[in-house]
N, C-alpha and C positions, 0 to 999 in steps of 0.2 A: 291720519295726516292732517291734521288741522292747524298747526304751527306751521307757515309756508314760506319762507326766505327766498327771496327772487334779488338777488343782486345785479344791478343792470347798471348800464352807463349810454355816451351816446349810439354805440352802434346799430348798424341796420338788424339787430337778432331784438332787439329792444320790444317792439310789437310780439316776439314769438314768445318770449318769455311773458310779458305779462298776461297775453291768451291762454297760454298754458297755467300759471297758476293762478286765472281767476275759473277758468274749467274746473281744477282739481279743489278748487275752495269751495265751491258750489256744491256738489258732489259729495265731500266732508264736509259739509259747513263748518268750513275752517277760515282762518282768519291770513293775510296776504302782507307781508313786512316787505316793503318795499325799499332797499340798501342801496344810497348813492356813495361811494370812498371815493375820497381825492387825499391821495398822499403829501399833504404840503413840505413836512420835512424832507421826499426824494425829488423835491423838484430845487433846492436850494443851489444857491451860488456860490462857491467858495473863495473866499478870498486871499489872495497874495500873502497876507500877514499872519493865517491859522483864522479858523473860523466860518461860518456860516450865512451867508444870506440873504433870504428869498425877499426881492423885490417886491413894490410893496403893486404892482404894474400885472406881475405875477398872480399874487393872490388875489387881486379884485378879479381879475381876469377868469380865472379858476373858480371861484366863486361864484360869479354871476351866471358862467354854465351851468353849475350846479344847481341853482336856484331857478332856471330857467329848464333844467330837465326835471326839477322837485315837480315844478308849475304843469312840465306837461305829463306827467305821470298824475299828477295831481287829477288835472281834467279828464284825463281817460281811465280814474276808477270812480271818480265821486259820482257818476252816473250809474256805477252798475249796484247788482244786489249784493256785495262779498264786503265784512267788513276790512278794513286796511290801514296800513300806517304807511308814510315815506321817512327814512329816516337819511340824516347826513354825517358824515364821518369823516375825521381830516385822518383815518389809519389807510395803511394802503390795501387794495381790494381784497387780498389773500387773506390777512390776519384780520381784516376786519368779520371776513366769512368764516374763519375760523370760530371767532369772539361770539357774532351774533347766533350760530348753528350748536351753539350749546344749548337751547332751548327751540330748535327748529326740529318739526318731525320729516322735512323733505328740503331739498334746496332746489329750485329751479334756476337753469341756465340753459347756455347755448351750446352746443357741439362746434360751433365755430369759435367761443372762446378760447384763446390760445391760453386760458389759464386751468381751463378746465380740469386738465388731468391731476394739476396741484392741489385743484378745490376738493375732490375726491377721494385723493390719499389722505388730507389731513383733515377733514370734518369727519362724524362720527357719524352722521345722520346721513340718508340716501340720498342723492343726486340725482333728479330728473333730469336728462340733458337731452335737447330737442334737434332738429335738424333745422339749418337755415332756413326757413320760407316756410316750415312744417310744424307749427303748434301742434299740442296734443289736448284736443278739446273734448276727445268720445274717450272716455273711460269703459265702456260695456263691452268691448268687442275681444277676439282673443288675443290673448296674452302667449308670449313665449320667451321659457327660463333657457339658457344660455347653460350647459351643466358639463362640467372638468370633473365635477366631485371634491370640489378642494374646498377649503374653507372660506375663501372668498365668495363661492360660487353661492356655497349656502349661507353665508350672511348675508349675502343679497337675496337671494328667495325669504329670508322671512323679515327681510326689510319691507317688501313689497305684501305682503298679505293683505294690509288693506285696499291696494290696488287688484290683486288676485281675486279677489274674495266676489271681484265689483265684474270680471271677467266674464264673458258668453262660454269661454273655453279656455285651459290653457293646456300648453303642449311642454312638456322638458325634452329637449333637445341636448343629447352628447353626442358631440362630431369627432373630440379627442379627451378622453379621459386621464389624471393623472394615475402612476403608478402604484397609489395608495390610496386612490380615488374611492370616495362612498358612492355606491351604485346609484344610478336615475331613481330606481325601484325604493331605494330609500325614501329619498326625497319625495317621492310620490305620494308614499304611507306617510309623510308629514303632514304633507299641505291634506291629506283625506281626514285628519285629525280636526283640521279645520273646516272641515266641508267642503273643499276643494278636490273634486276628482281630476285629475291632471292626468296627461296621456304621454307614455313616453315614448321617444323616435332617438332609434340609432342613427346617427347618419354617417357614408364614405364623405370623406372631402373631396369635390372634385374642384380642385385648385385651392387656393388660401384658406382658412380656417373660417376667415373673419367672412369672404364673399359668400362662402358657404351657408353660415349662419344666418346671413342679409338675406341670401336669395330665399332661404330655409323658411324664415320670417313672411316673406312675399308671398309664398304657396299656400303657407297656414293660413294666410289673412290677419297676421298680427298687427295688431298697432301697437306693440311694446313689446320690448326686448330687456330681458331680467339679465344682468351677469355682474359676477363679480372681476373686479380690475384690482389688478396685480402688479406691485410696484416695490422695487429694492432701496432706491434711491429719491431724493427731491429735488436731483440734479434732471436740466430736461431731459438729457439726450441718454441716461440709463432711468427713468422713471419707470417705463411699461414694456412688457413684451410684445412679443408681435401681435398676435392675436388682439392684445388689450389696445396699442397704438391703432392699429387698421382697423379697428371698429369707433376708437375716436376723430378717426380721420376720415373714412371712408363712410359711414353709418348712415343708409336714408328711413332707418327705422326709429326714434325716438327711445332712448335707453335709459333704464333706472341701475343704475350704478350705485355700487356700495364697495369697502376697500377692508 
């Protein structure tokens, strides 16, 4: 994972993200792209006669944010050891993470992003997604894989390998498997192909899937949670199932997502 896409704008999740991918770049001595979008074409004005347009009040405006969060992202990596770019883009944030995550091996973002689940389903590359307030700075500690058995589940297990690999421990946890679901025990003789002895745990669910999973995570002493997200739709309100929504919504464990 040394191609690392952190798209960020001004929110308060801004400090979580760049902690977390100058941790993971370190670690990989990987390199850290830093992705400011400002949509100029959907912020237009339309006019009475047919036609388009954006004030000129508008885009100084837009711009000089931008330039003034290039400036401080600028100052809070030019100090550290991780090489990095900031880049700026008038696409809107979605397609421009689409565009740039064609040659990204990770995307870092926030679990409070409301765009998050979009980012996910349509980039190819895995998705670090962090908790408010909660960087992921320690790579060494154990890991635990989130396991349905489904295909999602396992393109996310070997999206992760080089975070795996870096693990004190990891656990595969099935709480609810699908009906054609590939056994934990599979997936176990995978990652042992790789050197990875992983342990696996049945669990009852007592209550939700997704609290299940979290609390599940808490006991092992996980600092990452591995699962694949499952989505029909890029519409919001049919995008994810339950399990996959309440873990983006509810989540105080730091998730590597893949789709």
């Amino acid at each position: 994972m040394r191609s690392i896409l952190c798209p960020v704008d001004g929110a308060k999740t801004l400090d979580d993200r760049l902690e977390t991918a100058l941790a993971l770049a370190r670690v990989t001595n990987g390199h850290v792209c830093v992705q400011i979008a400002s949509p100029f074409a959907e912020m237009a004005v339309w006019e009475p006669f047919g036609g388009a347009a954006l004030t000129a009040e508008v885009i100084a405006q837009v711009r000089e944010e931008d330039r003034a969060l290039a400036e401080k992202v600028d100052a809070r990596l030019a100090p550290q050891d991780v090489p990095f770019d900031v880049m700026e883009t008038a696409q809107a944030p979605i397609p421009a993470a689409y565009a740039s995550a064609r040659f990204a091996d990770v995307v870092v973002t926030s679990l409070a992003d409301p765009l998050v689940e979009e980012l996910v389903l349509g980039v190819r590359s895995p998705v670090l997604a962090v908790p408010k307030g909660a960087p992921l700075v320690d790579f060494t500690g154990p890991a635990m894989i989130a396991w349905d058995g489904g295909i999602e589940a396992a393109h996310a297990m070997r999206a992760a390998l080089p975070l795996l690999t870096r693990a004190s421990a990891v656990h595969i946890v099935a709480v609810e498997e699908k009906p054609d679901a590939l056994p934990a025990l599979d997936a176990a003789a995978y990652l042992s192909r790789h050197g990875i002895h992983a342990e696996t745990h049945a669990i009852q669910a007592a209550g939700p899937i997704a609290a299940t999973l979290v609390d599940t995570a808490r006991r092992l002493g996980a600092g990452l949670i591995v699962m694949g997200l499952f989505g029909r739709s890029r519409l919001r309100e049919l995008l994810l199932g339950g399990v996959s929504r309440a873990m983006l919504d509810n989540s105080t464990v730091p998730l590597l997502l893949a789709h």
